[in-house]
C-alpha positions in Angstrom: 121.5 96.1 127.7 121.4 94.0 124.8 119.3 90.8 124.2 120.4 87.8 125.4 121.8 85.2 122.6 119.4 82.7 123.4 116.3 84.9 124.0 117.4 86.2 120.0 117.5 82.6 118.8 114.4 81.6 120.7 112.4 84.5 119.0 114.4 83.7 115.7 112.3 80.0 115.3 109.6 81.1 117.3 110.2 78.8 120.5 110.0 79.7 124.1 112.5 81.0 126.1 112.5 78.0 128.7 113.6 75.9 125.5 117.0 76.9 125.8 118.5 76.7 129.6 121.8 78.1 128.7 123.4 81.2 129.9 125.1 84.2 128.1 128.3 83.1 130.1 128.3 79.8 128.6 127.5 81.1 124.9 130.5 83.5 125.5 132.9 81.3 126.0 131.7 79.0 123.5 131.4 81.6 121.2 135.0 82.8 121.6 136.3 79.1 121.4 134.4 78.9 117.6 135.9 82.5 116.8 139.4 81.0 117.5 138.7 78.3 115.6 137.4 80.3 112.4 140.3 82.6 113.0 142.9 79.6 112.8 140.6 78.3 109.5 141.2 81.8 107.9 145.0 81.5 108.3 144.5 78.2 107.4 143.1 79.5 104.0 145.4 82.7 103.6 148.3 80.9 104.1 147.3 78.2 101.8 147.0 80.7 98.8 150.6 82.3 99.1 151.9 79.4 99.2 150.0 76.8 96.7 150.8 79.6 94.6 153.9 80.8 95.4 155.8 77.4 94.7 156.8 76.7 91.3 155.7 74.0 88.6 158.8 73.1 88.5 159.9 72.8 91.8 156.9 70.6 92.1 157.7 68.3 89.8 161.0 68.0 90.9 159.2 67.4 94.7 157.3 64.4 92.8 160.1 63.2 91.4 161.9 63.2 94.8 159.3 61.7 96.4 158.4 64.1 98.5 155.3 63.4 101.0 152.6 65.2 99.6 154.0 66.4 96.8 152.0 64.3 94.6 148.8 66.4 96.4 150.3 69.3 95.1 150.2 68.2 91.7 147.0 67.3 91.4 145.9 70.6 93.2 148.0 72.9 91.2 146.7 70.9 88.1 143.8 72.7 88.0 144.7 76.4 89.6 141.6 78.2 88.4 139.3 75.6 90.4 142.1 75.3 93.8 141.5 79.4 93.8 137.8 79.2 94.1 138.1 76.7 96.7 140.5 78.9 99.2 138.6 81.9 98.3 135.3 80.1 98.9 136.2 78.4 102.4 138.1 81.6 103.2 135.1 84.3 102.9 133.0 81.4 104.7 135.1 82.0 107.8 135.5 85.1 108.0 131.6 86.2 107.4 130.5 83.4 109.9 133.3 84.7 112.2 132.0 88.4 111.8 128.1 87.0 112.1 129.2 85.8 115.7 131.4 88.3 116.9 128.3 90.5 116.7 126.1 88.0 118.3 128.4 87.7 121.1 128.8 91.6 121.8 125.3 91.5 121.3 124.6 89.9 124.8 126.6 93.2 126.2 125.8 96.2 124.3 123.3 97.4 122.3 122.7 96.8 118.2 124.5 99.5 117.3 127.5 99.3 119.3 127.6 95.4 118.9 128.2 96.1 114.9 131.0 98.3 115.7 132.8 96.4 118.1 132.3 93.1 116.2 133.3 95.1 113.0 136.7 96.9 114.3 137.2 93.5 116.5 137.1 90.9 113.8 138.6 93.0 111.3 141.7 93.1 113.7 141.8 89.9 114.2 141.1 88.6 111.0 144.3 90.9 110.0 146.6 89.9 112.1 146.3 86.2 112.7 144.2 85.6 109.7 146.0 87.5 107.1 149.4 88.8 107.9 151.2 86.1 110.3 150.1 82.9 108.2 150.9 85.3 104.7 154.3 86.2 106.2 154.8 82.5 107.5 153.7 80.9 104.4 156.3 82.9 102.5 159.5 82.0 104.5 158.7 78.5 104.7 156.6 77.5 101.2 157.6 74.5 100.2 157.6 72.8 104.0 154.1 74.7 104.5 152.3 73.0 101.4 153.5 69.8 101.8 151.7 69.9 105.2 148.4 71.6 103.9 147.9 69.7 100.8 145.6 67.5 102.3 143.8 69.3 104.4 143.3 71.7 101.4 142.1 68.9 99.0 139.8 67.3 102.1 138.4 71.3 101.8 137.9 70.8 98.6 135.6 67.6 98.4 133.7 69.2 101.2 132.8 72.5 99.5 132.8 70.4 96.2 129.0 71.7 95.5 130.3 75.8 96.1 133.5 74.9 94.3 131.7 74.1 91.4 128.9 75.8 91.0 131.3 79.9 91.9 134.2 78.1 89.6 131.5 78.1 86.6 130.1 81.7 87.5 133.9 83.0 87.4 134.6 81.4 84.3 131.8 83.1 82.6 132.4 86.2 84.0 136.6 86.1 83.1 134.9 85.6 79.6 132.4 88.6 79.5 134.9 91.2 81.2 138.1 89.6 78.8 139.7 88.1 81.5 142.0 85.3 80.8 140.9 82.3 81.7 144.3 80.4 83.5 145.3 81.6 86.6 149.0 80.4 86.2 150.7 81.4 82.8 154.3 80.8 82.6 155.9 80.4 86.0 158.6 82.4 85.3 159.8 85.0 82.1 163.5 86.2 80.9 162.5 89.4 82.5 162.2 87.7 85.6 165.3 85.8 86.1 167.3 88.7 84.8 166.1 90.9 87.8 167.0 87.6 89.6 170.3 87.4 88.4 170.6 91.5 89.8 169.2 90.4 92.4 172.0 87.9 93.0 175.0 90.0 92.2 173.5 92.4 95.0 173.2 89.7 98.2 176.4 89.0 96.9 174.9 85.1 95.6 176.7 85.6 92.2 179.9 87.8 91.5 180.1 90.4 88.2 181.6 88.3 86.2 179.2 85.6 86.4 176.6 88.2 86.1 178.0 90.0 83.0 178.2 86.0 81.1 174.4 85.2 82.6 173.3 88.3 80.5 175.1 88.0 77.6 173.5 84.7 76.9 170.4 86.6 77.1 171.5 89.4 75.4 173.3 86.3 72.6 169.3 85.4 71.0 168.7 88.8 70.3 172.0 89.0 68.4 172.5 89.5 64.6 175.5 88.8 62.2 176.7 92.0 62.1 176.9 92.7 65.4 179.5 90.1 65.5 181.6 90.0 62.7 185.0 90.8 61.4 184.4 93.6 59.2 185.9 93.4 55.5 188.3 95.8 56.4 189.9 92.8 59.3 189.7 90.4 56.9 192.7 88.2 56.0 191.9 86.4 52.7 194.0 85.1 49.8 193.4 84.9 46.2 192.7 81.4 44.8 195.3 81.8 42.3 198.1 81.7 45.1 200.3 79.3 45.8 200.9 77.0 48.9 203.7 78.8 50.1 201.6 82.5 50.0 199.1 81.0 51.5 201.1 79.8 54.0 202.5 82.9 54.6 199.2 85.1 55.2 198.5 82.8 57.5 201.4 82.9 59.9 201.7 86.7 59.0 198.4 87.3 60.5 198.2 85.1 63.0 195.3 82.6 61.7 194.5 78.9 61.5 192.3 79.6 58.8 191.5 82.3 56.2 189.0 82.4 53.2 189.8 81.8 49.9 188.4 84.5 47.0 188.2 84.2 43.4 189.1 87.4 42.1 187.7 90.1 44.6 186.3 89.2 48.6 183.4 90.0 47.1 183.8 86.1 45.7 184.7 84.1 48.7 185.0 80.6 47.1 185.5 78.5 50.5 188.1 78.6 53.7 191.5 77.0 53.6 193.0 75.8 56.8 196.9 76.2 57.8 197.0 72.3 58.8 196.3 71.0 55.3 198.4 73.8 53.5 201.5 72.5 55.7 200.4 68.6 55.4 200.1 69.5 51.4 203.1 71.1 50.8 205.3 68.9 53.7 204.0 65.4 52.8 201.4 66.0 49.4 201.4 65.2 45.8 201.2 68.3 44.2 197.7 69.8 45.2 197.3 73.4 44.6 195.5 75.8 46.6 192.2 75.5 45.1 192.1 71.7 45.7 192.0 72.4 49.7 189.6 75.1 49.8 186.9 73.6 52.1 183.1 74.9 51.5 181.2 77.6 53.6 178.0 79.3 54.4 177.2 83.0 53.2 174.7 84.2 55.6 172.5 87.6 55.8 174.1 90.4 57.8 170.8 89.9 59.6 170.9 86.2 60.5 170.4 85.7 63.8 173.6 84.4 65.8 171.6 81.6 67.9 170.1 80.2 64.9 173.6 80.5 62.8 175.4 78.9 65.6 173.1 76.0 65.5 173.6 75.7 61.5 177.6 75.5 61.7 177.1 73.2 64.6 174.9 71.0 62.3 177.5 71.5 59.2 180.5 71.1 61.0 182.1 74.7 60.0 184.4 77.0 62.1 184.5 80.2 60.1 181.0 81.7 57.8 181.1 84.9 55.3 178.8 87.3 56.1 177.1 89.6 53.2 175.0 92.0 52.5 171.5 92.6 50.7 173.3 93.3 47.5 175.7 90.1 48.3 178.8 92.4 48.3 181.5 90.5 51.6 180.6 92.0 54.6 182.6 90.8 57.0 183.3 87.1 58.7 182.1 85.4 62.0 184.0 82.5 63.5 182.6 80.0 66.3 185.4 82.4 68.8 183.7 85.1 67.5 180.4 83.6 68.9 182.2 82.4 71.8 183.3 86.0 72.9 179.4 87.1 72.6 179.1 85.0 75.8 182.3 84.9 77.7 183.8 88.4 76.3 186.4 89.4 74.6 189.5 86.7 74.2 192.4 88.7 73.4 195.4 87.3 71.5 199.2 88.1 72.8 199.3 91.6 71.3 195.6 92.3 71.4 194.3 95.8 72.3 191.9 95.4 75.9 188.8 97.6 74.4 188.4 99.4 77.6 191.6 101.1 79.3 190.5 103.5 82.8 193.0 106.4 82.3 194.3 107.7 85.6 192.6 111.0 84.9 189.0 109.3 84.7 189.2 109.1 81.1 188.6 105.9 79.1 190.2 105.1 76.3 188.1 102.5 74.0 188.6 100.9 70.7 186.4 102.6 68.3 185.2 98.6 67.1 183.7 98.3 70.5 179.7 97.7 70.2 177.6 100.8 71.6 175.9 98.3 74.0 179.4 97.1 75.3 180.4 100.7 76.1 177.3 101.7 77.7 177.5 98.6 80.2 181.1 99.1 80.8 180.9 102.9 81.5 177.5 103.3 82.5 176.3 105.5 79.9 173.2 105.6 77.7 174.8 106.0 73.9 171.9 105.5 71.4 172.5 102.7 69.1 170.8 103.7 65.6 170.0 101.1 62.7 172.4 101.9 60.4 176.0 101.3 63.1 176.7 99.5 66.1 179.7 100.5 67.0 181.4 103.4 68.5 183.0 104.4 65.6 179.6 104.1 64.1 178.0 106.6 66.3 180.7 109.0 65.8 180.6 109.2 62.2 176.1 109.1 62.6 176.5 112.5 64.8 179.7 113.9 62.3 177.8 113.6 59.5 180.8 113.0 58.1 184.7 111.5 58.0 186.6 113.0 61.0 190.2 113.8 61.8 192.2 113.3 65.1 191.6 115.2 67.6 188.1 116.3 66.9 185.7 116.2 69.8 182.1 115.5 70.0 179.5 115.8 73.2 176.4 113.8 73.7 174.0 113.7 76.8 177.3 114.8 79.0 179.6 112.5 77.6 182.4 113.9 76.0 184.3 111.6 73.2 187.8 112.7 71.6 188.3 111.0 68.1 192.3 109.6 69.2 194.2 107.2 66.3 192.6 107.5 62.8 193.7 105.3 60.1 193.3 106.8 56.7 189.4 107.0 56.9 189.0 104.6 59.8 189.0 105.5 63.4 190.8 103.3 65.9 190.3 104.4 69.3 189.0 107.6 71.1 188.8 108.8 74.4 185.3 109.1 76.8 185.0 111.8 79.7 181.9 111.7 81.7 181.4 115.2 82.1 180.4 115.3 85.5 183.8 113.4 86.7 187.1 115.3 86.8 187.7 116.7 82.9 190.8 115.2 81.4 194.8 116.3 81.7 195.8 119.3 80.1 198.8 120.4 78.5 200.3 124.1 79.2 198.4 125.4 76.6 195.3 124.7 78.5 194.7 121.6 75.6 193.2 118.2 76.2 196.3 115.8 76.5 196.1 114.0 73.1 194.6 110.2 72.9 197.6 107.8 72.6 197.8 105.9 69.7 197.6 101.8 69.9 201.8 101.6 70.3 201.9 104.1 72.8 199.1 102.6 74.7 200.4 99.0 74.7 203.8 100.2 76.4 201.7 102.3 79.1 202.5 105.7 77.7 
């Protein structure tokens, strides 16, 4: 049989026994009344960590703008995070130790030393789990915002109380964040693009969001890392007329090929002057005084094929423009971007009445794809992992990159089990080709045993 409690705390200051007239009984019960208490100050203090920390700065300030009771507490709490950490951490270890110290008092008065350590040890550790740690955690996480607001004050009131440990342990951290190159904020950013992206997953999964709303919510992400080339009109799509023309040729290009506006060159594309629009060529020649062409060519910006496309939207925003020529490093014409061009980098592809869809699901598993889609495009549409090298973007690109070379129709190349027929080829330029993941069902053959041959982009738009 252990000592009694009051026979240790007697000998502890030295009094006599007869000083202290109260039974083990008694300091049982009172004993396990405190140890309820510390347990419900622990939760108190776990909970209080998730979720101070758990809630946002800017769903606080949005509380304090609300006018949320309490919210203003939070503020000022979260205003300094480093020193509200110390505080729960401080008032959290205090419980618990004092909680263990007593537990092994207590089993003290029943079994021996040795015993009383273990019991107190496995008990409070228990306990301390349970009630302490994983019910207020778990709690704390469903309901954060309600659950601050209610322990903001008793957290701060904490905090004035251990105000002499609170500073002194938020000092000795500091310094010791600095020797061992820790950083010296708790809270950084409360949120990063990595982050929401997952979120955005994260949504289309629950069923929050649908794919299409997923597929614009990344493309706006995917729009800042975006360069000029990525999105352009190559040369080759260019419609452009000479400055020399006349209204009535101009006129003509324009309706031929479908565009409000086209740029104007002087001599080769290589010397866009400016951009001509339809409307003021039909005004001129309807209702004018003689103007020639040159005298409506509007001005333009020639950017860098590696201009970023957020900052170039911004520019034509701030001059006003609807069409920009890209070039090169050399300044040779690259190619042309247009504010739909930019639009279609967030809301995808706008096709025109007798515009090609880039991806068409064959009914053998096949895709066909136009061969001016952009490697990342194919690889989100498909699911496949198609490198995408510094020197092309598009699929056509990465055909030619593992070719080495021009290619003919029909030619077939294989990459990490993907299997891509070259289909339509125009002069030097491919048009579309077919993809076959190789573990899916291989495509159609003919009674030679032959791959059925890619359509070309007639017999594609009437469904053969």
């Amino acid at each position: 049989m252990g000592l009694s409690a009051s026979t240790v705390v007697a000998a502890s200051v030295g009094l006599p026994l007869q000083t202290f007239g109260v039974d083990d009984t008694t300091i049982t019960v009172v004993g396990a009344a405190a140890i309820l208490v510390l347990i419900a100050l622990s939760g108190f203090f776990s909970s209080s960590e998730i979720a101070m920390f758990s809630l946002a700065r800017h769903r606080v300030e949005s509380m304090v703008e609300d006018g949320v009771p309490g919210a203003a507490t939070i503020s000022e709490l979260k205003s300094d995070p480093h020193r509200l950490l110390v505080t729960i951490l401080i008032g959290n270890n205090i419980v618990n130790i004092t909680m263990s110290s007593l537990a092994t008092t207590l089993f003290g008065l029943y079994l021996s030393r040795g015993q009383a350590v273990l019991a107190a040890t496995f008990g409070v550790t228990t306990l301390v789990f349970l009630f302490g740690e994983s019910a207020p955690k778990s709690y704390a996480v469903e309901n954060t915002e309600s659950w601050a607001v209610r322990i903001a004050r008793p957290l701060q009131i904490a905090e004035l109380v251990l105000l002499p440990l609170v500073v002194v342990f938020d000092r000795l951290t500091r310094v010791t964040n600095r020797l061992v190159g820790g950083q010296k904020a708790i809270e950084t950013s409360y949120v990063t693009r990595d982050e929401i992206q997952n979120i955005i997953r994260t949504g289309e999964r629950e069923g929050v969001i649908d794919e299409e709303e997923r597929e614009m919510l990344q493309r706006i992400f995917h729009f800042n890392n975006t360069i000029a080339k990525e999105v352009m009109t190559p040369r080759l799509d260019m419609t452009a007329v000479s400055r020399d023309a006349t209204l009535e040729e101009a006129i003509e290009t324009c309706v031929q090929s479908n565009h409000v506006r086209v740029p104007v060159y002087d001599g080769n594309l290589d010397n866009v002057v400016g951009i001509v629009n339809l409307r003021d060529l039909v005004r001129e020649r309807d209702y004018g005084t003689g103007a020639e062409l040159e005298d409506l060519v509007e001005p333009t910006l020639h950017v860098p094929e590696s201009k970023n496309v957020d900052d170039l939207l911004t520019e034509i925003q701030r001059e006003r423009m609807q069409m920009v020529i890209v070039i090169d490093e050399f300044g040779t014409t690259e190619g042309l971007i247009t504010l739909e061009d930019m639009l279609e980098e967030i809301v995808g592809d706008i096709l025109e009445d007798d515009e090609e869809e880039p991806f068409d699901r064959q009914d053998d598993g096949s895709w066909l794809v136009r061969a001016d889609v952009n490697i990342d495009d194919v690889n989100e549409e498909l699911g496949i992992d198609l490198p995408e090298g510094e020197e092309f973007e598009t699929l056509a690109g990465f055909i030619f990159n593992r070719a080495g070379r021009l290619v003919d129709q029909g030619e077939t190349i294989d990459y990490d089990g993907v299997r891509i027929h070259v289909g339509e080829v125009d002069n030097t330029r491919i048009m579309r080709a077919r993809i076959n993941l190789l573990d899916e069902e291989p495509p159609a053959e003919d009674q030679d045993g032959k791959p059925e041959p890619v359509p070309d982009a007639e017999t594609a738009a009437d469904g053969g």
